[in-house]
Phi, psi and omega in degrees: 000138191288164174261174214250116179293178188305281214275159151293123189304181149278138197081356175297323172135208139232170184270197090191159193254167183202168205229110161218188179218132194311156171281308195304324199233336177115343199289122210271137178218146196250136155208173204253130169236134145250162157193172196235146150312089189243048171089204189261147159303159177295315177270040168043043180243174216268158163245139184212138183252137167212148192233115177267139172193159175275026151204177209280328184282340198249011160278338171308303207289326185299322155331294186291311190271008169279300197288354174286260204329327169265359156283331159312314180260332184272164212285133161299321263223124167273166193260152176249160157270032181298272160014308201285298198289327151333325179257351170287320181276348159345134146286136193266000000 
């Protein structure tokens, strides 16, 4: 049986933990964030979510049920520059 890779495809989203320590008390505290791509904005710009949490499995599980949820709502249809480049090549 083949082994399961590492890395993630596009679009999956990425894991990764991170370490900081509260200001107040000193205290180094670890956690896991993710986050995903969920395409472009009206001002073109990337829309990307991210979700924290303190292990790896349940930034994972949140991690899942955001991308079930954002497959509901984001447009199917991919955007293209057809559009764009069709009014760049216009003759006026």
């Amino acid at each position: 049986m083949p082994s399961k890779s590492s890395t993630r495809s596009h679009g999956e989203g990425s894991i990764y933990r991170s370490d900081y320590t509260r200001p107040a008390t000193g205290v180094t505290v670890e956690r896991w964030i993710a986050s995903v791509d969920l395409g472009v904005g009206a001002n073109g710009k990337r829309l990307r979510k991210k979700i924290t949490g303190p292990s790896r499995k349940a930034v994972a599980d949140k991690l899942r049920k955001l991308q079930r949820e954002a497959e509901r709502w984001l447009p199917t249809e991919p955007r293209t520059t057809e559009p764009l480049v069709r009014a760049a090549l216009a003759v006026p």
